[in-house]
N, C-alpha and C positions, 0 to 999 in steps of 0.2 A: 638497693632493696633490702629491708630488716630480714632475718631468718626466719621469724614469724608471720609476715607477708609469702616469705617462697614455700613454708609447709602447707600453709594455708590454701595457695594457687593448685600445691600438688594434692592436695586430698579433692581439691575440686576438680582434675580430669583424674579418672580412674576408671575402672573398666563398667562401671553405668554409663558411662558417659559416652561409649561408642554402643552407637544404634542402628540397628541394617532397618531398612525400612522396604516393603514388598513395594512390588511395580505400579500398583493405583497410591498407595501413600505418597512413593516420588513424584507422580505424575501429579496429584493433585499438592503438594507441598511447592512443588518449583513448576510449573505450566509453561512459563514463559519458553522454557527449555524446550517444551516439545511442540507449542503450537503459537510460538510470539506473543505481543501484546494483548492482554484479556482485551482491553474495548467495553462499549457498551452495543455495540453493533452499527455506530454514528460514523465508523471508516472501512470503508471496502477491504481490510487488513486485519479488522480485530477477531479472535479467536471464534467467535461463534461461525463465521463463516468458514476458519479453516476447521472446524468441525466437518462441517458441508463438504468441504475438498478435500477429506481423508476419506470419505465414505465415497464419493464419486469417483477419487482416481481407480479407486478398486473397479468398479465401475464401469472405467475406459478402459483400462487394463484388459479387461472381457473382450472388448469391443475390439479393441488393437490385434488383440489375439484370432479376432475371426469370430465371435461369440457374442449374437444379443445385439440388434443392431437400435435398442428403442432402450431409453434409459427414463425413469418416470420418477419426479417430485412432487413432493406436499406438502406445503407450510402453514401450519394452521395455529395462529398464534405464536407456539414457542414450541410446536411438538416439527418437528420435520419426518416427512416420510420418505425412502429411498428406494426404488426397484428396479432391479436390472433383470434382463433376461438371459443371463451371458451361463457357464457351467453349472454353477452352484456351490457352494462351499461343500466339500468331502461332509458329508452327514454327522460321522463319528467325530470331527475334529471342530466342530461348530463351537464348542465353548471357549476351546484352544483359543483359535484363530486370534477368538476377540477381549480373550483375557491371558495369555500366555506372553509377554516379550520375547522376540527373536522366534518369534512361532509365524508361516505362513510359507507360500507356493512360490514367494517371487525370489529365494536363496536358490530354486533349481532354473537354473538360466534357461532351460529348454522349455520350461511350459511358460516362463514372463519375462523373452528376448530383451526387449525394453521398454518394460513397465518402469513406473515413477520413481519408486521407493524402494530399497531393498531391507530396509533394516528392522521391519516387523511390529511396528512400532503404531500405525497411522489411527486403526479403529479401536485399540487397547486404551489410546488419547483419549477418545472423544466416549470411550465407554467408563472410564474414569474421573471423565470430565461432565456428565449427565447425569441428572436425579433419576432418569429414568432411560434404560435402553433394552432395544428386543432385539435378536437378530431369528432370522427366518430362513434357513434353506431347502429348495427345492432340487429334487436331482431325482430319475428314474420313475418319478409317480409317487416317490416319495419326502417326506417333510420334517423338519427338526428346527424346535424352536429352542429358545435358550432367553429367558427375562435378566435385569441386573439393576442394581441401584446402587448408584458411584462406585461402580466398576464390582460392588457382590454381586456375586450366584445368586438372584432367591428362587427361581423356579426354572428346573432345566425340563421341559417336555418330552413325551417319549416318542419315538419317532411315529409317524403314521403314514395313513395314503390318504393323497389329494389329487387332482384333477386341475389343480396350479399349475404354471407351464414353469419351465425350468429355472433357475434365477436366484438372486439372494434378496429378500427384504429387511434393511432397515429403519425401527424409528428410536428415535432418543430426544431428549427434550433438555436441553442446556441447564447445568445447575446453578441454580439462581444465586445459590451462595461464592461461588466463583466469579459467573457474569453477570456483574448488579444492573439494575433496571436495563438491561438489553433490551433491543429491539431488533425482528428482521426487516432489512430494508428491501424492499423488492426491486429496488434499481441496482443494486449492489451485485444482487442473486443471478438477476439478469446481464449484467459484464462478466461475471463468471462461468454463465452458461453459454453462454454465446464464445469465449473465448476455446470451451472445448469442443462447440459444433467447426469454427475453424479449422482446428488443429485437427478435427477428425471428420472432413468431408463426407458426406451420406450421412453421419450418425445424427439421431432423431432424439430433441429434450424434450419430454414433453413437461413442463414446470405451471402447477395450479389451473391445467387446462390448458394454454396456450403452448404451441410445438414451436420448438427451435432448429431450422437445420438449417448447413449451410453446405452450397453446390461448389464453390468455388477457391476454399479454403482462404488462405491470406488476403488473397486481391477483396475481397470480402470483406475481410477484417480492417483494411486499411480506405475503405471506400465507405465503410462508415463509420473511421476515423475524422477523416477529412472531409473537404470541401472541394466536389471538381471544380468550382468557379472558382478556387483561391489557388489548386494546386499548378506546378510552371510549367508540369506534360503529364500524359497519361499516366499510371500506375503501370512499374514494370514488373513482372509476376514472373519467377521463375522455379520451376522443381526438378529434381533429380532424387537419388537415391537418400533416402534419410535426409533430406534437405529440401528446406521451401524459405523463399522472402519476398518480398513484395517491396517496392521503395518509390518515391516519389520526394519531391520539393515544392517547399511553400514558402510563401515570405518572413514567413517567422523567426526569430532568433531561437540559435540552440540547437539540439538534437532529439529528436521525439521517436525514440527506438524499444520494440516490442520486442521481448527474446522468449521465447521457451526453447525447453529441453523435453521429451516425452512428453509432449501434452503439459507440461509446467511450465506457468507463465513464469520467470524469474524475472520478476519485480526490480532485483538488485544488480542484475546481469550475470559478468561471471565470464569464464573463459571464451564459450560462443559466442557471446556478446561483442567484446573485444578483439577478438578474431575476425568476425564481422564489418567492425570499426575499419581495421587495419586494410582487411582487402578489397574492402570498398576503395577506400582511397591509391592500394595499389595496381587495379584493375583502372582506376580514372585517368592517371597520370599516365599508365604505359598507352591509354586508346591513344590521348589526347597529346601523346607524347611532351607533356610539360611537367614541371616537378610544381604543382602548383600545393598551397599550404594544407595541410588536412584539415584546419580549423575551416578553411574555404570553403574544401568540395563539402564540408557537411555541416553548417550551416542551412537553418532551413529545411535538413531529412528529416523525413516520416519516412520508418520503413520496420518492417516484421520479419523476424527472423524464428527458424521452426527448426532445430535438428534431432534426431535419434539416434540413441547412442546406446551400447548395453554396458550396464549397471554402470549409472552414471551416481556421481558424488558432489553430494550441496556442503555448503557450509552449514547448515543446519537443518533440526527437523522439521521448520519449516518449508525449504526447497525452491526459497527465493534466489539463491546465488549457486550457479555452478563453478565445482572445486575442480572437476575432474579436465584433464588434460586431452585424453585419447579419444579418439570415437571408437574403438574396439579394444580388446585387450592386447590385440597384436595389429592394429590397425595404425594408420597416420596418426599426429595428434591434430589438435581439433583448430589449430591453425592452422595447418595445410590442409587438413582438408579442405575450409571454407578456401584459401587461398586456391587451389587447383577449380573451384566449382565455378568462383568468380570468373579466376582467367579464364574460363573456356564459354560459360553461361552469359554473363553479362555483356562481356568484349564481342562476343556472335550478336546479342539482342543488339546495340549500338550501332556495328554495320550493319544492321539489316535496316534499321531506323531511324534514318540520319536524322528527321524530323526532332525527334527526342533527344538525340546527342545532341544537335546545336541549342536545343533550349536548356539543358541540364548543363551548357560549356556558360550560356549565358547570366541562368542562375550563379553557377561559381566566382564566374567573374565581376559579378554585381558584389559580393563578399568582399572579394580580395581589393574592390576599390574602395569600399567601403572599411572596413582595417586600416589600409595604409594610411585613410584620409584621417581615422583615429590613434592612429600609431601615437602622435606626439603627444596629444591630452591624456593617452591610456597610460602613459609611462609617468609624467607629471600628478596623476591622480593616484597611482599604485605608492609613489615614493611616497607622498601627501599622506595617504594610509598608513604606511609603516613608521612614517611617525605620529601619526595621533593614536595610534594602537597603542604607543611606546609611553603615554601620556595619559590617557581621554579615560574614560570609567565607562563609555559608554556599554560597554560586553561584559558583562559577569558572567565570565565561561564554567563548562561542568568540565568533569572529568573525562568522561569517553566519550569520543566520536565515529560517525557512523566510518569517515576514512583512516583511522586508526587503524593497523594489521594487527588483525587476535593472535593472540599466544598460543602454541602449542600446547600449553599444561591449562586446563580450566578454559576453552575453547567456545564450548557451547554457552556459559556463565556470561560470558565475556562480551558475545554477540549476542543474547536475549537483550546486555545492558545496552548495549549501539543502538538495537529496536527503540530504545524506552527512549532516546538520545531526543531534547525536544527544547525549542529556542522560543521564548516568548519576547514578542515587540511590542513594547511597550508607551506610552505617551505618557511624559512627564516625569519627574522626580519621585512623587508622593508612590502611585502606582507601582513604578522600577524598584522603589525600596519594599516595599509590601512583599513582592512577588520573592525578591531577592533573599530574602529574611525565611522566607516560606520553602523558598525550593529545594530539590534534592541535588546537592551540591555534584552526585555524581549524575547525573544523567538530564537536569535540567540548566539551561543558560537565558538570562536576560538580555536584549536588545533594547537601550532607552534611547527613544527620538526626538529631538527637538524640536518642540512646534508641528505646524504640519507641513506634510510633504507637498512637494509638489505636482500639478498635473501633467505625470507624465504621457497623454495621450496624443496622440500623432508626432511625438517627438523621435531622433534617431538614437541609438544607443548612445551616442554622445553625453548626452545628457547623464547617464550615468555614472559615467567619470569626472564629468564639472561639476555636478551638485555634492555636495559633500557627504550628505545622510545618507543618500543612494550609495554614494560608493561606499562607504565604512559599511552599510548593511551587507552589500555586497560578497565583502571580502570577508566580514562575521560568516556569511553563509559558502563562501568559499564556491559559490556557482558562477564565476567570472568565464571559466571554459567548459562548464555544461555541470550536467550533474553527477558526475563521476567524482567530483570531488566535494559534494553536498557533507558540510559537518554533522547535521542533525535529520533527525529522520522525519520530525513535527516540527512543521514553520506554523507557529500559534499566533494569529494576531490579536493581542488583549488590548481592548479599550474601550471607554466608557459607553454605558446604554445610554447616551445622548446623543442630541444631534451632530456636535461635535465630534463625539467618539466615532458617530457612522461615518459622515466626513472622511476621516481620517483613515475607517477600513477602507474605504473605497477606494481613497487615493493610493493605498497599499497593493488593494486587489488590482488595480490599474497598471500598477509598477510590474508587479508579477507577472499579468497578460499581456504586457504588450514589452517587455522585457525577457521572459524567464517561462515563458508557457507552457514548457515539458515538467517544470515543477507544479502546474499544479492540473496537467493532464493523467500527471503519475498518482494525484491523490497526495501530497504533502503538504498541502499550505491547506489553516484552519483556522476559524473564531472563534475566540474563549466565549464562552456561556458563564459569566456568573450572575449568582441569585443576585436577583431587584431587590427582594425584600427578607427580611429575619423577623421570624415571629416567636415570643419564647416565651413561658410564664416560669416561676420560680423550680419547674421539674424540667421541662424543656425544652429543645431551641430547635426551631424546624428552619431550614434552609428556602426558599421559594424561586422559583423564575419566571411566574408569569402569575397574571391577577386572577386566575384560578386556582393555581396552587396557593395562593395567599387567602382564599377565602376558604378554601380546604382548611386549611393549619387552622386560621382562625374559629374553625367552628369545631374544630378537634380539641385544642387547647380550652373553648370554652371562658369566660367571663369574660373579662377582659385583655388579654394580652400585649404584650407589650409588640410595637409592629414597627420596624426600620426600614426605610426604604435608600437602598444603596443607591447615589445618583453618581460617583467616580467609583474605579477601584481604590482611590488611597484612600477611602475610607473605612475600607475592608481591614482589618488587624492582621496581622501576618498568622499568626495562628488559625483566624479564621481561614484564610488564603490556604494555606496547608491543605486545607479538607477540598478544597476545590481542585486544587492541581495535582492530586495526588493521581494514584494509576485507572479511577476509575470517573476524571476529570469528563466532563459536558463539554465538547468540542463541535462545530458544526464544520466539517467538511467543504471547504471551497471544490466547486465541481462544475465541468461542463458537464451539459445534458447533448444528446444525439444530434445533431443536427445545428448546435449552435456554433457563431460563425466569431471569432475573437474579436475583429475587427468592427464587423454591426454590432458587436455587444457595447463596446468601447465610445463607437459613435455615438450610439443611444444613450449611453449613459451621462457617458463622462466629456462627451463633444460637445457643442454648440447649442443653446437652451431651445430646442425648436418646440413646437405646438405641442407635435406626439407626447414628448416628454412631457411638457406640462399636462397633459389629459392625462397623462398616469399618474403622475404624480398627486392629482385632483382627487380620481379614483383610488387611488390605492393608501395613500400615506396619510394616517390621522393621527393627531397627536393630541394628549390630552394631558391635561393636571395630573403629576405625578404617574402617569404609565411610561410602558416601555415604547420605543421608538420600534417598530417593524422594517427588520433591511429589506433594500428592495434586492 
């Protein structure tokens, strides 16, 4: 490097160049940091609803404590409204609370045993992350309001007297410049409310009029999980001190496991999770007295798991993963305890119900025949792998994954970027190279497929290790023994708005449900949206995805404009591709709804051509010159 290059470099860091920035600049500069991926509200995960679950854990918090057994929402549009009836916020400290970091009630252990969050942080988020936010406390007969816009003071109120019953109100309204075209999704709203009437028996939601409660806590939650016609025995429901689970077995491959910590669904799991994992399995083998495989006994679970813990520690500020080891500060850690609850809890339910022990020995052993009989193809298909890995093009990987271990130095940085972690499957060359050209080499990976896939419906996992695209996707996604070892955080399936392309999802979604169903029970597998059509005149170029937005543009643009209609993605330029996948990409969520059965889905769909199906497909599916294909 020249001399005049390194003087150069040094006038350019100098002391301008270090800048402390106040707690809404950070918060709105780096988001992902404190509330995961923005979203547009298209995944039960993106940031506008953890807005909703900073304001409510406060909320249950109340509730947990003894305080406010009726918690009240309003969603009207884009404004939300929140009310609890629990203490109220200290009068004097109302502005505090909700604009000061490391400011709030839950650092004194005796008045928030265990509450969610300790680190002061949750509504300061979501008050620097709205155009508009109020907060309202009631205490004594008396009231104190406090207004703000992205996260300023403009109007603090002087306190008065009301005739309000006790409680904190508030609303804030997501800032549009942050979450681009958002949307609230009211099924989303509703798995969230629901999952803290669970967690917190008696407590009453009432969300845009309709009431949520639930009498029964987990068994509850796992009952309208599943299916009793699918599942192999009753739901076994057990609680104790700081501990509740529920579990059962269904035919399904994989493991389908619900964990929170305090009222916190951890999505990603985490110590209690794993703890759970373990002493399920060593609670089965000492009943049954056999060392039988742990991929066996849990194969097939559905089960929820609930503990409480004081001031528990996530790996991030979102509070999907627990860090923390202990269940108290001078308590067990958090694997014997589960281990002690098991051996005395579940080993007691078993002799008492031999009924359920012989079908849940039956369930296992239906596993372990089934392994063995795949042992030799699973081992011949794995090596097959590791050489065409060694080879093939098919994976243009990114840099971070979601089973990466973060670093101690830049921690939080490091797991925002695993959130963003997202694998696109792609159909064909032209497409593969588009995306690939386009992507963010750190956090986005390509999948290219060959041809189509096959229909894997009523097949046995087998098939997964002979076919060849099955397996390499497979092992690209690293979900061979569950999702514990899931690379990316978004399984995107991108392919063409044609008939072909739908094809192709289906046979995808196919593979997924009747292979892999906890990935997309959990919310991780989704279909790219991009625009049908570009419309641009010589000032500018409007994006489209549906023939109303295309007639929009065109009468915006006015005269004539020039009008493309994408019929592949390789026709997309990678530049253009860029604006699509970027962080605030059109994704549509693969999703069960309540009540749907994997198996009837699969039949109907993807089985045998019977009448039913053709009646829908009569009624529902039109196709026209130059429009979009509508999935079914």
């Amino acid at each position: 490097m020249s001399k005049a290059v390194k003087e150069n470099n040094l006038f350019d860091y100098d002391e301008d160049s270090i800048k402390s920035l106040d707690w809404k600049e950070h918060i709105r500069l780096r988001p992902g940091m404190y509330i995961g991926k923005l979203g547009d509200g298209s995944s039960p995960d993106d940031g506008i609803y953890v807005l909703v679950k900073e304001v409510l854990d406060n909320c249950i918090d109340e509730y947990t404590m003894g305080y406010g057994k009726t918690v009240e929402i309003t969603i009207e549009g884009k404004q939300v409204t929140i009310r609890d009836y629990g203490r109220g916020i200290p009068l004097g400290k109302v502005v505090d609370v909700v604009s000061k970091i490391n400011t709030g009630a839950k650092y004194d252990s005796k008045a928030f045993q265990k509450s969610v969050g300790l680190n002061g942080v949750g509504t300061k988020a979501v008050n620097a992350l709205s155009s508009y936010f109020k907060v309202t406390a009631v205490r004594d007969g008396k009231e104190k309001t406090a207004e703000f816009e992205r996260g300023v003071l403009v109007k603090e109120h002087k306190e008065g007297k009301t005739d309000e019953s006790t409680g904190t109100l508030v609303t804030f309204v997501p800032d549009d410049t942050v979450f681009r075209n958002f949307k609230f999704l009211p099924e989303f709203l509703e798995g969230q409310i629901w999952n803290y009437c669970y967690l917190n028996a008696g407590l009453r939601i009432v969300f845009n009029g309709k009431t949520y409660v639930s009498k029964n806590g987990l068994l509850d939650l796992l009952q309208r999980k599943t299916n009793e016609d699918e599942n192999r025995y009753p739901i076994i429901h057990l609680t104790g001190n700081d501990i509740e689970v529920a579990i059962t077995h269904n035919n399904d491959y994989g493991e389908d496991i619900y964990s929170f910590v305090n009222g916190q669904h951890t999505t990603q799991g985490g110590t209690h999770q794993q703890a759970f994992r373990e002493a399920y399995v060593k609670t089965i083998r000492e009943f049954f007295k056999k060392d039988y495989d742990a991929s066996d006994i849990r194969t097939g679970i559905v089960a929820a798991v609930s503990v409480r813990v004081v001031e528990p520690v996530f790996e991030s500020q979102t509070k999907t993963k627990l860090g923390s080891i202990n269940v108290d500060t001078n308590g067990p850690s958090m694997k014997q305890f589960v281990s002690d609850f098991f051996a005395k809890e579940l080993d007691n339910f078993l002799h008492k119900n031999s009924s359920i022990a012989d079908a849940l020995k039956k369930r296992i052993e239906q596993s372990e025949k089934e392994r063995k009989e795949m042992a030799g193809v699973r081992k011949l298909a794995n090596e097959r792998a590791k050489k065409a890995n060694l080879h093939n093009r098919k994976l243009r990987d990114c840099r971070y994954h979601m089973d990466d271990e973060p670093p101690t130095k830049g921690k939080e940085t490091f797991i925002a970027k695993q959130n963003e972690t997202t694998i696109f499957i792609t159909e064909g060359d032209s497409a593969s190279g588009s995306i690939t050209k386009a992507r963010n080499v750190e956090t986005q990976a390509v999948f290219s497929l060959r041809g189509k896939p096959l229909n894997s419906f009523g097949l046995t996992k087998k098939v997964v290790y002979e076919n060849e695209e099955f397996n390499l996707l497979q092992h690209a996604l690293n979900i061979e023994d569950g999702l514990d070892g899931l690379r990316y955080n978004n399984v995107v399936i991108a392919t063409d708005a044609d008939v072909d392309g739908m094809h192709i999802r289906l046979l995808l979604m196919t593979f997924f449900l009747q292979f892999f169903p906890d990935l997309v029970k959990h919310g991780k597998v989704y279909v790219l949206e991009t625009p049908l059509f570009r419309v641009r005149n010589k000032q500018e170029t409007i994006y489209c995805y549906s023939e109303q937005e295309k007639q929009e543009a065109m009468k915006k643009l006015g005269t004539k404009p020039e009008v493309t209609r994408f019929k592949g993605l390789g026709e997309i330029s990678p530049d253009e591709f860029a604006q699509f996948i970027s962080s605030d990409m059109r994704k549509q969520l693969m999703r069960l709804e309540q009540g749907d059965h994997i198996q009837q889905l699969l039949e109907y769909y993807m089985g045998k051509n019977t009448p039913d199906r053709q009646e829908f497909i009569i009624q529902n599916l039109k196709i026209e010159q130059d429009e979009p294909v509508s999935a079914i």
